[in-house]
LUMDO-478880 format. One record per atom (N, C-alpha, C): residue in one letter; x, y, z. Coordinates in pm, whole numbers, padded with zeros to 5 digits, always signed. Layout:
<recs>
aXYZ
...
</recs>
This chain:
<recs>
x-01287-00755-04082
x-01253-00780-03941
x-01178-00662-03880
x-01228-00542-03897
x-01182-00474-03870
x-01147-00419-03709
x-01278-00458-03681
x-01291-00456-03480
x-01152-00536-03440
x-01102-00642-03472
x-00978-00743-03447
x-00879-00647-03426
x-00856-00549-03565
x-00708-00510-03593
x-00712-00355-03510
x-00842-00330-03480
x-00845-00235-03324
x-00825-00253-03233
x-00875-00377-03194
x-00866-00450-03091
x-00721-00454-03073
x-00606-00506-03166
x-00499-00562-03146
x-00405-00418-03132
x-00488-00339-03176
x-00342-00234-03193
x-00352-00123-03016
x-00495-00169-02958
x-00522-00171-02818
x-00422-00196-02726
x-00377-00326-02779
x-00297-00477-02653
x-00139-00417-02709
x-00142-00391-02833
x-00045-00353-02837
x+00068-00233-02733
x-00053-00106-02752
x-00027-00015-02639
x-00017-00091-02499
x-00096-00165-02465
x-00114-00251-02306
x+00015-00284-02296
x+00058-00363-02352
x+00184-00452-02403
x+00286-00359-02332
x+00327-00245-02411
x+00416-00133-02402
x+00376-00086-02255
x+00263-00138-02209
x+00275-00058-02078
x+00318-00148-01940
x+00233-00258-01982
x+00243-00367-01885
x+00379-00403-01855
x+00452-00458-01932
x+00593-00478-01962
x+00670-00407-01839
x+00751-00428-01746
x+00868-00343-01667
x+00944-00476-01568
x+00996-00374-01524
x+01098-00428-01426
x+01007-00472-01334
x+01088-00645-01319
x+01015-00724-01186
x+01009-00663-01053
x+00897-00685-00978
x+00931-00642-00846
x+01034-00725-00754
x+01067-00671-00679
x+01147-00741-00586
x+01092-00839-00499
x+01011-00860-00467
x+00890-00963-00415
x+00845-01035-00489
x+00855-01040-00630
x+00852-01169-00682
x+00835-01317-00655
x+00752-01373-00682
x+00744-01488-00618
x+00641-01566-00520
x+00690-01640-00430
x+00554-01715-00342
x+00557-01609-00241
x+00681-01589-00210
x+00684-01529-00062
x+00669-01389+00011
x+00605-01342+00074
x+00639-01254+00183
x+00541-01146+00075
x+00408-01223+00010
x+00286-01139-00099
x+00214-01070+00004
x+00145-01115+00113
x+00038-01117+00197
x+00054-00958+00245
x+00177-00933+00289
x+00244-00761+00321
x+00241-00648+00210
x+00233-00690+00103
x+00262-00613+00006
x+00156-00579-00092
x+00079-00432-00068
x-00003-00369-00177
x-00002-00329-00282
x+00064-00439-00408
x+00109-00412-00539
x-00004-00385-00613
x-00148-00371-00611
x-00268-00337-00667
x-00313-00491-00742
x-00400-00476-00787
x-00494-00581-00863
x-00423-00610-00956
x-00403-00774-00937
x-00375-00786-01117
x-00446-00755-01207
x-00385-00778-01330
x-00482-00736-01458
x-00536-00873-01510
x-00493-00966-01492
x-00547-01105-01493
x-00427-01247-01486
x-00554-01359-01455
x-00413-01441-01390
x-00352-01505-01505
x-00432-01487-01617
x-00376-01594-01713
x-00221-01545-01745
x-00152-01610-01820
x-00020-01573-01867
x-00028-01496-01969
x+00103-01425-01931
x+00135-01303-02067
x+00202-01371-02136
x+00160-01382-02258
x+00228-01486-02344
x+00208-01364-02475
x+00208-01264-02546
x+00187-01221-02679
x+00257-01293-02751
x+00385-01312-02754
x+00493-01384-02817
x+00459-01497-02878
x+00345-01559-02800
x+00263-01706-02833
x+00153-01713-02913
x+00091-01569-02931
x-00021-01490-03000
x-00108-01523-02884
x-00081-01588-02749
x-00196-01581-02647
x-00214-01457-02568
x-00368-01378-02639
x-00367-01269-02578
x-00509-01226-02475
x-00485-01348-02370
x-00615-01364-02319
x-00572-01251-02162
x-00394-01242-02159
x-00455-01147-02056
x-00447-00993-02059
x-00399-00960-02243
x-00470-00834-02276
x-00614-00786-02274
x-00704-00889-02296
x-00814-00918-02273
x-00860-00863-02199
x-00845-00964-02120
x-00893-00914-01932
x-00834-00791-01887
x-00750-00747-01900
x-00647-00650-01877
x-00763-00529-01924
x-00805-00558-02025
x-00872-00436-02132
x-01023-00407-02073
x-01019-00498-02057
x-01233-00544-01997
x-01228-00555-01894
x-01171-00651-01834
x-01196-00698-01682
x-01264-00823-01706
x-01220-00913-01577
x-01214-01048-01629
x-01346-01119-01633
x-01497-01055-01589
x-01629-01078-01611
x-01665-00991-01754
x-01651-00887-01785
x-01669-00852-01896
x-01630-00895-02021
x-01470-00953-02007
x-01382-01074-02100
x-01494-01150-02106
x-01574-01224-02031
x-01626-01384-02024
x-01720-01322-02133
x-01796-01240-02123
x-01913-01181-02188
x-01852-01173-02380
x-01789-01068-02351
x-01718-01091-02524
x-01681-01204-02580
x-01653-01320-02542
x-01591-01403-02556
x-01741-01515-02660
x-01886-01485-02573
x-01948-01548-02598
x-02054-01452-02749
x-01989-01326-02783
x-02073-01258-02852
x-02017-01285-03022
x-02094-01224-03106
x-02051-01230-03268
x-01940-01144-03269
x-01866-01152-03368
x-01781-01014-03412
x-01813-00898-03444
x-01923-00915-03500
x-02025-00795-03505
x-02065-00708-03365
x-02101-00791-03324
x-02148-00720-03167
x-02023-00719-03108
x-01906-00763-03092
x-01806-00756-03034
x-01704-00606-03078
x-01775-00566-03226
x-01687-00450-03264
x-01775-00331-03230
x-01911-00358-03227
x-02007-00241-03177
x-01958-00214-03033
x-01922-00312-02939
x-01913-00331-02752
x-01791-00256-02786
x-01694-00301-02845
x-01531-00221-02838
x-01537-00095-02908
x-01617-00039-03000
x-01604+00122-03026
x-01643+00175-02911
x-01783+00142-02821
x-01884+00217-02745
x-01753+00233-02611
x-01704+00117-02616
x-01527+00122-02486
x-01440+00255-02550
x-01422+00228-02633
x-01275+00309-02708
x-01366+00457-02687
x-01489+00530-02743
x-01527+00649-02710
x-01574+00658-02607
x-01540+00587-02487
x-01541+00632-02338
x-01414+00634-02307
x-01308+00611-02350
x-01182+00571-02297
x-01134+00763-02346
x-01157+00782-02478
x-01150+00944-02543
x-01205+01065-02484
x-01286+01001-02476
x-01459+01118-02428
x-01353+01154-02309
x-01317+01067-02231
x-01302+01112-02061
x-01156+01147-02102
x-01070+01169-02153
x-00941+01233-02204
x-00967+01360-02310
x-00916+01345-02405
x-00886+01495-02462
x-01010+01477-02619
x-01072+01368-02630
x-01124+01371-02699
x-01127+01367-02851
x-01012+01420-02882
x-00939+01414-03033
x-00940+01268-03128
x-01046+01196-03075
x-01059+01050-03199
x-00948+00937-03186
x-00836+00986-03082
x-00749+00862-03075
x-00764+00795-02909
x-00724+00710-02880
x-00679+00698-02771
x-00585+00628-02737
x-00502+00781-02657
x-00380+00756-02615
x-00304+00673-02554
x-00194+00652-02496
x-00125+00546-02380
x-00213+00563-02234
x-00203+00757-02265
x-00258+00803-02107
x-00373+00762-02095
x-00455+00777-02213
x-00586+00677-02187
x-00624+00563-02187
x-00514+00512-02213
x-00552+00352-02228
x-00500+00322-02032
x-00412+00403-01952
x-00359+00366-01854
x-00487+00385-01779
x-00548+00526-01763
x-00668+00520-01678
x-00803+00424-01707
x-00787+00407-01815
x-00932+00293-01891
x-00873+00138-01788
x-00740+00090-01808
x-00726+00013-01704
x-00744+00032-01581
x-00704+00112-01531
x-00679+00124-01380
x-00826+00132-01334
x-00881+00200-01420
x-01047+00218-01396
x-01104+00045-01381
x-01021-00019-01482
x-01095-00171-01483
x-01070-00216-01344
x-00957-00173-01336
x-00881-00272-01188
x-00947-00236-01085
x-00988-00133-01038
x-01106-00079-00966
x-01211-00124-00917
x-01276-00198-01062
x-01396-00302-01052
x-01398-00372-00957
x-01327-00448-00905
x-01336-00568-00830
x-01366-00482-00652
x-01298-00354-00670
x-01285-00293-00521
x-01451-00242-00521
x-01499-00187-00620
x-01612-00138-00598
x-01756-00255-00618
x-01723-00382-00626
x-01795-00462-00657
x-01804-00528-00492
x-01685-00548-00467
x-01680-00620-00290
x-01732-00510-00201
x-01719-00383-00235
x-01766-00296-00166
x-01931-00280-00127
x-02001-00309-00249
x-02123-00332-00303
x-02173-00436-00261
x-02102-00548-00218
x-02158-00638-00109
x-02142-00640+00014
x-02047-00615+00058
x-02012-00556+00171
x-02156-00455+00233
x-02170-00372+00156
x-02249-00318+00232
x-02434-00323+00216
x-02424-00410+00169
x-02631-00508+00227
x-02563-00595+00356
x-02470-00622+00373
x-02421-00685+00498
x-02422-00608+00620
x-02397-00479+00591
x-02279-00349+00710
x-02448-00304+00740
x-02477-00214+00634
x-02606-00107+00666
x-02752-00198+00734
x-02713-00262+00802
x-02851-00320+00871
x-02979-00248+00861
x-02991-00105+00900
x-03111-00024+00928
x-03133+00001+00814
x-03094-00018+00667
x-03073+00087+00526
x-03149+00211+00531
x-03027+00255+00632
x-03048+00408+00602
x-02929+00448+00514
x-02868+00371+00414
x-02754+00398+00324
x-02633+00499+00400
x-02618+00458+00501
x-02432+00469+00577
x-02435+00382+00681
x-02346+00341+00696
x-02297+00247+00788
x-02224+00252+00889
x-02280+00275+01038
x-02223+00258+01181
x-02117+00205+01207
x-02046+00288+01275
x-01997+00166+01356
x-02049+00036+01440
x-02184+00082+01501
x-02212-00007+01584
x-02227-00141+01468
x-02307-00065+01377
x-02364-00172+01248
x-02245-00277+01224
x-02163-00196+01172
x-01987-00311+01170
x-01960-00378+01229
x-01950-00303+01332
x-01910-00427+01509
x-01981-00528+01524
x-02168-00536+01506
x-02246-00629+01564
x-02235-00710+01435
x-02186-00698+01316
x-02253-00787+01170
x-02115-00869+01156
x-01996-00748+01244
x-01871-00897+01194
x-01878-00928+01342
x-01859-00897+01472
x-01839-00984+01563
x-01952-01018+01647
x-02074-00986+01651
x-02219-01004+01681
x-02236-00955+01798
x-02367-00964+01823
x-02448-00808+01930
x-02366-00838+02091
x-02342-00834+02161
x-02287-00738+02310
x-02341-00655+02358
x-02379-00732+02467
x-02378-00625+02612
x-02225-00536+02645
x-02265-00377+02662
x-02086-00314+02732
x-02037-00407+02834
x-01905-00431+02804
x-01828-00502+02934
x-01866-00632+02916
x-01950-00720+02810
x-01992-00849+02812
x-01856-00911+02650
x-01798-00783+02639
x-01770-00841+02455
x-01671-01030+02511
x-01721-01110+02408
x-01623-01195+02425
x-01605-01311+02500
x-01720-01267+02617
x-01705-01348+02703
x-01800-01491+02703
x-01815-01513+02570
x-01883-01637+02539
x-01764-01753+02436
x-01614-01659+02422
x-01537-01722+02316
x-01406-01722+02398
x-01337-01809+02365
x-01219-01904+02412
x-01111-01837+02425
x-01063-01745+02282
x-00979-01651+02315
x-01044-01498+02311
x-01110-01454+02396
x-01131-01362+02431
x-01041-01254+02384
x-00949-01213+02454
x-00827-01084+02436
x-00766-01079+02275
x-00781-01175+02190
x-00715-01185+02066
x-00828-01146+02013
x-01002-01147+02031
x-01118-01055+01939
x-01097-00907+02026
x-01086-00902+02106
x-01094-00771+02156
x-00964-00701+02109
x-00834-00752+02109
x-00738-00661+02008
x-00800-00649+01871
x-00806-00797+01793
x-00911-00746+01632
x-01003-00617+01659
x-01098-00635+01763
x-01228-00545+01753
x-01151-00396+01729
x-01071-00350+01872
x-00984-00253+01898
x-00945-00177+01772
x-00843-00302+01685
x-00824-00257+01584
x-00892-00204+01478
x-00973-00303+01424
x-01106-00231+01378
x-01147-00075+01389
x-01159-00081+01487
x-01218+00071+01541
x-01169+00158+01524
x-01016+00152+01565
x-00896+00250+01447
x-00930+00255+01340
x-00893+00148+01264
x-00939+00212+01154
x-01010+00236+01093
x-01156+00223+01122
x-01276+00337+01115
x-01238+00413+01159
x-01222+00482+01276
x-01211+00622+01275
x-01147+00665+01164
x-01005+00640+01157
x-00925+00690+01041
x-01044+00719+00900
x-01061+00600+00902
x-01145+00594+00745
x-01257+00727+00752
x-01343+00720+00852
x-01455+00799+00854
x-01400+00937+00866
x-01366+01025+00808
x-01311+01156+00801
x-01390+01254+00842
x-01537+01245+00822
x-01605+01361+00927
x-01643+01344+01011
x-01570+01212+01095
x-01597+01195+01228
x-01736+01230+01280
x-01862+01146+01208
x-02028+01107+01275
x-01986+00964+01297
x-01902+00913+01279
x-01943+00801+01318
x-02016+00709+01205
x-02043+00736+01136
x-02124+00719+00995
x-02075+00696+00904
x-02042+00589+00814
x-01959+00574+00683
x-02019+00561+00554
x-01967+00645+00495
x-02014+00675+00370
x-01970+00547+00277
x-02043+00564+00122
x-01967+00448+00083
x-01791+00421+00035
x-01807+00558+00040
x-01654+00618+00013
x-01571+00580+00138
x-01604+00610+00244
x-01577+00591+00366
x-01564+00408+00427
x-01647+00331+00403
x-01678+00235+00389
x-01490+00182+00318
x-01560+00193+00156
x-01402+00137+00088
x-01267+00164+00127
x-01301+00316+00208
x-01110+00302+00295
x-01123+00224+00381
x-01171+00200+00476
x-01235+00092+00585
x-01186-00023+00506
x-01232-00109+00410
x-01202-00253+00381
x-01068-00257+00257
x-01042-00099+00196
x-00954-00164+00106
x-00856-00030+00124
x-00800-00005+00273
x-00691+00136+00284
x-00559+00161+00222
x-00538+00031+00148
x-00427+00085+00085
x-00440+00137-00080
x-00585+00159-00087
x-00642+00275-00198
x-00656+00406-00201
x-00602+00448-00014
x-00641+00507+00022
x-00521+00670+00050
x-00446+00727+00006
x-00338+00824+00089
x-00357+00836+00218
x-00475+00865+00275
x-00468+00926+00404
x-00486+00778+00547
x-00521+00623+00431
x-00490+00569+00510
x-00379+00527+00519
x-00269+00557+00451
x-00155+00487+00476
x-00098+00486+00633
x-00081+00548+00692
x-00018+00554+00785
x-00104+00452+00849
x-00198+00389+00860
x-00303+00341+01000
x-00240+00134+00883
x-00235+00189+00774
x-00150+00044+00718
x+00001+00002+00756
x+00075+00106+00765
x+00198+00102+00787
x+00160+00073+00984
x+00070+00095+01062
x+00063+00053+01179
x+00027-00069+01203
x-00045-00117+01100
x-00145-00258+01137
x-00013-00340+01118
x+00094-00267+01008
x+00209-00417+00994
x+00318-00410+01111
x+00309-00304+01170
x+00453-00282+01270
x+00374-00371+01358
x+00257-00358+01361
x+00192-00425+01500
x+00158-00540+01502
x+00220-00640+01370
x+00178-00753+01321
x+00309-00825+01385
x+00442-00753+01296
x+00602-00812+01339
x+00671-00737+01398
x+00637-00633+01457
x+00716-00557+01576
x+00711-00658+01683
x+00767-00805+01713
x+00725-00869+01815
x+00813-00771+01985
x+00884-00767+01951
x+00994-00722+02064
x+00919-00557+02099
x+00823-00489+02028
x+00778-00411+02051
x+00896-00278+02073
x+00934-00248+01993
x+01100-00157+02005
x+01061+00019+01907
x+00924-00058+01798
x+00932+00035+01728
x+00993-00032+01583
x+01042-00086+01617
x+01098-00139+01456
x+01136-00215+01409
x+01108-00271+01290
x+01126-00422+01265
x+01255-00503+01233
x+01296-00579+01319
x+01435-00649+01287
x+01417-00737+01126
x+01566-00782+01112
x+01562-00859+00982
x+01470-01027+01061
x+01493-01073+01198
x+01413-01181+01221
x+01317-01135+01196
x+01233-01065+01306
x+01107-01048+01263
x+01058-01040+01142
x+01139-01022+01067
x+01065-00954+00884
x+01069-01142+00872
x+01175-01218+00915
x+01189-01338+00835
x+01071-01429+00894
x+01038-01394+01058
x+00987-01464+01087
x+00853-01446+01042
x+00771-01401+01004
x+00703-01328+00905
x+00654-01415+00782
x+00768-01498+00720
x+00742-01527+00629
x+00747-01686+00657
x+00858-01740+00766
x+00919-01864+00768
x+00899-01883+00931
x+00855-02034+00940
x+00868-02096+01027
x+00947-02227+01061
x+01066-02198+01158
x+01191-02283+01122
x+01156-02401+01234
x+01148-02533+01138
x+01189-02645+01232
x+01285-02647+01253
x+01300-02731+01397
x+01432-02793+01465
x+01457-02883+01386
x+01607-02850+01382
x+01689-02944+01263
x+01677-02887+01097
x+01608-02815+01049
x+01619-02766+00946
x+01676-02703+00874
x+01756-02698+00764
x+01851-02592+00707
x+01807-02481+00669
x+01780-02379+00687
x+01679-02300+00637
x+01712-02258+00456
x+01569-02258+00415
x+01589-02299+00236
x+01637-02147+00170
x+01704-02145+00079
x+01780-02059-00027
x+01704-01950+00010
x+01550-01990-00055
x+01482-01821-00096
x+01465-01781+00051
x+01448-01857+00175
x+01479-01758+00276
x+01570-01678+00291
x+01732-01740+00265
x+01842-01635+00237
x+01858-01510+00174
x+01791-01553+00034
x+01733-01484-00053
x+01642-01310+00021
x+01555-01365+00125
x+01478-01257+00156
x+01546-01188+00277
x+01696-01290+00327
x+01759-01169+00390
x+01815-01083+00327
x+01851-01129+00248
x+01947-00995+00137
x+01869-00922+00084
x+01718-00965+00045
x+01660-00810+00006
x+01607-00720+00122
x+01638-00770+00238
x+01576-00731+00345
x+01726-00613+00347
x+01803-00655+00339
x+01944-00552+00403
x+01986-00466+00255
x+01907-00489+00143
x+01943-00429+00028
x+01868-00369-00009
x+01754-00390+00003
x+01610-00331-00072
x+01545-00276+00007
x+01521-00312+00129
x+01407-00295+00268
x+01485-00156+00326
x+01607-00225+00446
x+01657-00101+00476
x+01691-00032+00434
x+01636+00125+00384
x+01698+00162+00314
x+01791+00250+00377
x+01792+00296+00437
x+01900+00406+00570
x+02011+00267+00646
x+02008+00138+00633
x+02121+00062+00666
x+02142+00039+00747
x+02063+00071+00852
x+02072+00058+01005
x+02028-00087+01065
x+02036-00159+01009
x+01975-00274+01017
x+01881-00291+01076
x+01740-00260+01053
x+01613-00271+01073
x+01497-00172+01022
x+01382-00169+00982
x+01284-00075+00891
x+01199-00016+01036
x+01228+00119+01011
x+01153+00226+01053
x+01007+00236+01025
x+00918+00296+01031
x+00788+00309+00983
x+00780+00373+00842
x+00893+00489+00780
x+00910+00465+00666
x+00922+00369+00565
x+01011+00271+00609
x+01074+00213+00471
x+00971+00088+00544
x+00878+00060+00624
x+00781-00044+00604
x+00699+00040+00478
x+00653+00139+00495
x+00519+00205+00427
x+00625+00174+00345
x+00723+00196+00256
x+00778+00175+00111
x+00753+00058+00079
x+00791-00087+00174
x+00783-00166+00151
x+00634-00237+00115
x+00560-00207+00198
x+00421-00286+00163
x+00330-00178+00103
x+00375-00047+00070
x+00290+00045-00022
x+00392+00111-00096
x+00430+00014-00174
x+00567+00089-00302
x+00473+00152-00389
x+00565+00270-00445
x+00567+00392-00527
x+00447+00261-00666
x+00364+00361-00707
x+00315+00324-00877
x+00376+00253-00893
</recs>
């Protein structure tokens, strides 16, 4: 059983990597803002329990897991060498593989899911398949065909699709970098997933000021951040972990102390460091 005790000394490295300090967002609340990347899977990290189903997934990815799961050990140790000398091959090659390679062999997994939605996404987008995708193509497939000067005027709230559309269109441009108008598939994935993106950050750090900037000032108060998360009935005490998210709001968030987040310390906040 030798594939096993490869396998295990794999999760082991994972283990050593996965492992750190909680985020500060922890929890139910205030996720929806925050681009912490793909999990590695939902099951529980349990090693301690010998349950190592989300090294697993972690290792494969959680459709490729399903697949091993149903194969011999035999074929399961042939599938995990042919992994392990791609994980080498694309590093330094020397017969082991490292932490550093075991970090990009994940991150590569975590990936999957972006380039898989992407991949549907676009038999949807490219109407004409001429393999890139319009703007116009975008516009008519998510909010449907228009006459100029007609957008909307068949739907109830009108001005709330025409800000969406608006928005939209920002960030295509942003995304589409050689400005034809034309999105590549590369181009495309900053478009639906920009916080993969460096050069989209800034057009992310806008979509959120422009979400809870209600007072429109430029910058986000500690309400706004709360209101954000919580909606207070009349008569209600407002609950702990709301308290809770004022203090990381004045401890963690601001970080200059001025009591309220700049367009910096949003981008920290909903696109924190690795």
């Amino acid at each position: 059983m030798m594939w096993r005790w490869s396998f295990l000394l794999l999760l082991l490295l994972l283990r050593h990597w996965a492992l750190g300090k909680p985020s500060p967002d922890a929890g139910p609340h205030g996720q929806d803002r925050v681009h912490h990347g793909t999990p590695l899977s939902e099951a529980p990290h349990d090693d301690a329990h010998g349950n190592f189903q989300y090294d697993h997934e972690a290792f494969l990815g959680r459709d490729v897991a399903k697949e091993f799961d149903k194969l011999s050990p035999e074929e399961s140790q042939a599938r995990l060498g042919r992994i392990v000398d791609r994980m080498d091959l694309a590093g330094d090659s020397d017969g082991w593989v490292s932490l550093a390679e075991l970090r990009a062999w994940i991150a590569h997994t975590q990936q999957r899911h972006i380039r898989d939605s992407v991949s549907a996404a676009w038999h949807t987008y490219d109407t004409d398949r001429d393999g890139r995708v319009g703007w116009e193509e975008l516009r008519n497939a998510t909010y449907g065909h228009y006459e100029p000067g007609e957008e909307f005027h068949d739907v109830e709230d009108a001005e709330t699709y025409k800000k969406m559309l608006a928005r939209d269109e920002r960030r295509f441009r942003v995304a589409d970098q050689d400005g034809d108008s034309m999105a590549t598939r590369e181009e495309l994935t900053a478009f639906l997933h920009p916080e993969e993106f460096p050069h989209m950050r800034d057009i992310v750090v806008a979509e959120t000021l422009e979400d809870l900037d209600k007072n429109k000032d430029g910058y986000v108060q500690v309400e706004e951040y709360i209101a954000d998360l919580y909606s207070e009935e009349p008569g209600e005490e407002e609950p702990a972990w709301v308290q809770t998210e004022r203090q990381q709001f004045r401890e963690f968030r601001d970080l200059n102390k001025d009591g309220r987040l700049d367009g910096s310390e949003v981008g920290y906040w909903v696109l924190p460091p690795s």
